[in-house]
Structures are given as C-alpha cells and as structure tokens.
N, C-alpha and C positions, 0 to 999 in steps of 0.2 A: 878465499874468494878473490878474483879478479873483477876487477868493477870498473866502467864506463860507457861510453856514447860512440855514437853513429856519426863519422863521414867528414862534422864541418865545426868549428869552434867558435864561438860566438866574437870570443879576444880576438880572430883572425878573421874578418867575416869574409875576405878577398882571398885568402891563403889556401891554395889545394883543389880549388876548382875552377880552372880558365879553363872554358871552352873555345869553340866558333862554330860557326855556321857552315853546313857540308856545304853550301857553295861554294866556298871559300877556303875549302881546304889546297894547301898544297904543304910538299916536306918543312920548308921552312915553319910555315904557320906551327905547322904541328909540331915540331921541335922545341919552339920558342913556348908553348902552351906545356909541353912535359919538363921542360926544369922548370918552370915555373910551377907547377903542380908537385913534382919532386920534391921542391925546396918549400914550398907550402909543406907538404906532410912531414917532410923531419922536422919545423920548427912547432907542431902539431905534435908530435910526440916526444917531442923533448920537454915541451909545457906539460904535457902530463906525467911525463914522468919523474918531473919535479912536486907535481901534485899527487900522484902516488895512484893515476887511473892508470892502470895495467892494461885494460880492454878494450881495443878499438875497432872498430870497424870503418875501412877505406873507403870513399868514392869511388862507385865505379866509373864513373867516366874520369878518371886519375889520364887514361891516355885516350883521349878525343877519338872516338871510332875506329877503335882500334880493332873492332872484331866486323867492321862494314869491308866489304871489298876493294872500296879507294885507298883504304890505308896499306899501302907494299912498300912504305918507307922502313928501314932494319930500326924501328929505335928499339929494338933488344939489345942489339948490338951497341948502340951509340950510347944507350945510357945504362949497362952493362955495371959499368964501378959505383954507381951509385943505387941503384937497385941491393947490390952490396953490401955498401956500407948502411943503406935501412935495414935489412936484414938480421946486420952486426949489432946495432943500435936496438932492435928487440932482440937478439939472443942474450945481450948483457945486460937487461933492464928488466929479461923476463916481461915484457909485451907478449900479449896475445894477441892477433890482426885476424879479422876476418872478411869478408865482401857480403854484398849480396843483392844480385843483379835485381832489374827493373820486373816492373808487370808483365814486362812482355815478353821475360824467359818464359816458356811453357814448353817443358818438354813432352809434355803429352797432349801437343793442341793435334787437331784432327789434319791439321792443313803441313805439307809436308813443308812447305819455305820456313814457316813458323821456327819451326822443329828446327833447321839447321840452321835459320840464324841463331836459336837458343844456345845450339852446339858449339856456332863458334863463338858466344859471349862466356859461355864458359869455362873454353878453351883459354881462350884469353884469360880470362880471370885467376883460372890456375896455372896460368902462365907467370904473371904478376907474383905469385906468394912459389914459385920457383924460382926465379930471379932474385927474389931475396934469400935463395936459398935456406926456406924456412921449413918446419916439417911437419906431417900432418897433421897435425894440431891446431893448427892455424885453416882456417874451412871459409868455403864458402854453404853458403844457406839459400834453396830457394825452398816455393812453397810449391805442392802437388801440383798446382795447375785449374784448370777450368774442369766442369762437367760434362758440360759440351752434351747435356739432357738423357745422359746412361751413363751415371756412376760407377759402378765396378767395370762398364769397359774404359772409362777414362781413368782408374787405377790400373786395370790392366795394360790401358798404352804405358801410362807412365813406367810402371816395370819393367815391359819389352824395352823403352828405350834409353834407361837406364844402365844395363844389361850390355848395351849395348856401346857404352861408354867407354874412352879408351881409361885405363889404369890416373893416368893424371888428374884427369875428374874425376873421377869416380872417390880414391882415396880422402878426397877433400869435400865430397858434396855431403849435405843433410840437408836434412826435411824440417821443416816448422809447420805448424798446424794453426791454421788460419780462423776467422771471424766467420765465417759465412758455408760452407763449404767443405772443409776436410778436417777433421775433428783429430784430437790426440787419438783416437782408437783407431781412424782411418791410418795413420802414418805410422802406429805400434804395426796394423796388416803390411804395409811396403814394407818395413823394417823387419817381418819375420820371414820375408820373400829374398830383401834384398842386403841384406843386413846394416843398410844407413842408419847415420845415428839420429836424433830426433833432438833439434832445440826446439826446447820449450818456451811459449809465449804466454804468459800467465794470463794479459788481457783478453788474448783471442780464446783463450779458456777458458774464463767469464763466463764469453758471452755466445761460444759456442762447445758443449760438453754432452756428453752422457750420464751427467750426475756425479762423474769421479770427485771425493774429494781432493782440494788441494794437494795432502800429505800423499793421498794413494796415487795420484798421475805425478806424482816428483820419484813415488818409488821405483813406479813401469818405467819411466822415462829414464830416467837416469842409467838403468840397465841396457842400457841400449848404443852406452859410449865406454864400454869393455873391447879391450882389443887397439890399444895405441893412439884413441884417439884423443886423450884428454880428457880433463875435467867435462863434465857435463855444461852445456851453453844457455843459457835464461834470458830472453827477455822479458822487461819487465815495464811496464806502464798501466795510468789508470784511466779512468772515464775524464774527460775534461767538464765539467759541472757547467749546466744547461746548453750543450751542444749534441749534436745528433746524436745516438748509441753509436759506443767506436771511436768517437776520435778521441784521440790522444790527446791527456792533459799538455797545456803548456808550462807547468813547474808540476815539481814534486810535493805531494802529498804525503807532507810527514808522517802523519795520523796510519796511513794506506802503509807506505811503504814500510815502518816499523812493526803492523801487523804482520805483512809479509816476511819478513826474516825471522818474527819471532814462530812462524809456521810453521816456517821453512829449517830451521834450526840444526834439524838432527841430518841436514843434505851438504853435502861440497858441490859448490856448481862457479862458473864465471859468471857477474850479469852485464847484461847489456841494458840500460836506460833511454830506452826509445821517448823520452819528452821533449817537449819542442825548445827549451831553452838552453839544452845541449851539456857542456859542463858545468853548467850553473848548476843547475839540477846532482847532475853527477856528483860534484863537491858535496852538495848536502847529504847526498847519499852516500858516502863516503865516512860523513862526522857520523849519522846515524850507525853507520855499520859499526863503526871502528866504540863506540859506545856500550854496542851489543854484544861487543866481543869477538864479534865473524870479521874481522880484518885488525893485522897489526898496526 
C-alpha cells in the first residue's frame, strides 16, 4: 500500500499554490506563480518522502489557468527541465501522483461550453503527469457528472463523450463514485461500456450504496484496474462528528480507520486520506498501517 493526502501540506501552508486573479494575468505573472508552485511541490514531496507517504495527489491549479483561453504563454516549454526532474524524483522514490479536477469538470453536462471547457481541463491535466514523463499509473479522477433530471441519459452522455476522448485522457481518466448521485454500481455500468477503472471512495459508500458489503464492492472494484493500470486507488474518510451527513472529518479516527484495514485486509490498493488536517492525519495513518502489517 501507498498511503497519503490531497494537494496542500499543512508544514507548507504557502507552498504549491500561488495563484492571481484573471484580471490580472499576463506572461510574467504566470511564470513567476509556476516556479513558485513548481518549487512548492518538490519541497512537498521530498517532505514525504522522508516520511514514507508515497501518494499524492497535485493541485490542479499547479499552473494558473492554464486550460482558460488567455493562457498562450509556452510554459511547457519554459519549464520543460523541471517538470522533469519531478518526474525523476517520483520514478525513484516510487510516488504515485494523481490530479483531480474541480466540480465543474462535467463531461456529461447537457450544455456544450461546459463540456469543452471540461475537455480542455483535462487536457491540461494530462498534460502535466506527461511532462513528468510519468506513466499510466499515475490518473487523473473525475466523478460521472450531474443528472441533469434523466439518469441513464446522463450516463449515456457521459459514455458518448468519453468515447470520444483523445488517447492521452482517456489512458489516465477514472471514475469515483460519489455521495449523492452515482453509486459504485452506476460507474461498475460506464466501466463495463468503457472499461475505466473505478477509485473507490469508501465514505461516498456509506453514505450512498445498494447494500454491497464493504468486502464485496472492494472485490468488483478492484477488478476493474487489470490491464497496466496499477494498483487499485481508495479514498478514504469518515463522518466528522456532529456536522452535516458528508463532511469530512477534520483528523483521523483511529477507532474508524483500523476497522477499515482490518476489512480490508485480504485487498492491495493505494489510499488516498481525504481529511482536512492533511499529513497530520496521514502520519497517523501510516503508524496505524505499518502496525497492522499492510505497510513496511
């Protein structure tokens, strides 16, 4: 198992995410915002990989609107060697990276602008984890999309525009099954159409299912990341204790998350710790693992 967090490090809480303000974009801005973002995320995974998290997943805004149409400045080109040597620094540390764009990817919204700005966010994004010359195993994750009030035809868009994906996305995209909306059975259906892989989100699980047990949706699912792409990918979070249904705790619950592995036991998968205190959390999840046996 590969174990860690989402995007931002608490020890760094400036590091990896400069933005600005689209009025205020010009080349230089945005140049001066990607080394600094750059140099945020290698000192971001170098801290982890002194602490032994494998599993990251990046900010998508790493380069400031980069999939909006103001942005025609080359920094592919500009920041080419260091793109690189991040790359370098997870092929020899064995890092896993992942992305995983905003609410507002939908590639199956009804509205065509939607749709191709989706296209080129994650264009871009698998542009990013090319540039590090990393290989498919490293994914981006979005989730099915909205219903838009006719469910199987907003699977069925999703399909068609999937389908329609060039080779670069496509290699890299999977489906997570959501809280509300698209359930592990819904994204097993895209996956036997399309054959993406499916990370699983244990809390969106919870709290939306068919009744699968835990063990039985880790078995489907798991078979669904046959064929070069890797270990199977897990998020993992719990209920935060007297807040709405759904939000994510802000630290790990020991109690919770030892159940979980001991479930989970007889599975290989990476996880991902979606809690709000970021590697805090992650460390502890880490001692828990490495206790359990499921990590060196």
């Amino acid at each position: 198992m590969k174990l860690g967090y989402p995007c931002l490090n608490t020890q760094f809480p400036q590091r990896g995410s400069r933005t600005f303000r689209l009025a205020s974009y010009s080349s230089d801005r945005l140049c001066e915002a990607i080394a600094a973002n750059l140099d945020g995320l290698r000192a971001i995974l170098q801290y982890n990989i002194g602490q032994g998290l494998l599993h990251f997943r990046i900010l998508s805004s790493l380069i400031p609107f980069a999939s909006h149409p103001i942005c025609t400045h080359p920094w592919e080109t500009d920041f080419a060697a260091e793109f690189r040597a991040l790359g370098q620094l997870a092929r020899q540390h064995g890092l896993r990276l992942s992305l995983h764009p905003d609410q507002f990817t939908l590639l199956n919204s009804p509205t065509e602008q939607i749709t191709q700005n989706s296209i080129r966010e994650l264009a871009y994004q698998a542009r990013l984890l090319d540039l590090m010359e990393l290989d498919a195993t490293h994914k981006i994750q979005i989730h099915i999309g909205g219903v838009y009030g006719d469910k199987p035809r907003s699977l069925a868009r999703f399909v068609e525009r999937y389908q329609q994906l060039p080779d670069s996305i496509r290699r890299r995209l999977v489906i997570e099954n959501d809280d509300r909306q698209y359930s592990l059975r819904d994204c097993l259906w895209v996956h036997t159409v399309c054959g993406t892989p499916i990370v699983f989100d244990v809390f969106h699980h919870a709290l939306l299912n068919e009744g699968e047990p835990l063990a039985d949706a880790f078995r489907v699912f798991s078979r669904t990341w046959q064929g070069g792409h890797g270990s199977p990918m897990v998020d993992y979070s719990s209920q935060e204790p007297g807040a709405r249904a759904g939000t994510h705790a802000a630290t790990l619950d020991d109690r919770d998350f030892t159940h979980f592995l001991r479930k989970t036991k007889a599975f290989d998968f990476d996880l991902m710790l979606e809690i709000k205190d970021k590697e805090q959390s992650a460390l502890r999840a880490l001692a828990v693992a490495r206790q359990l046996g499921r990590i060196r």
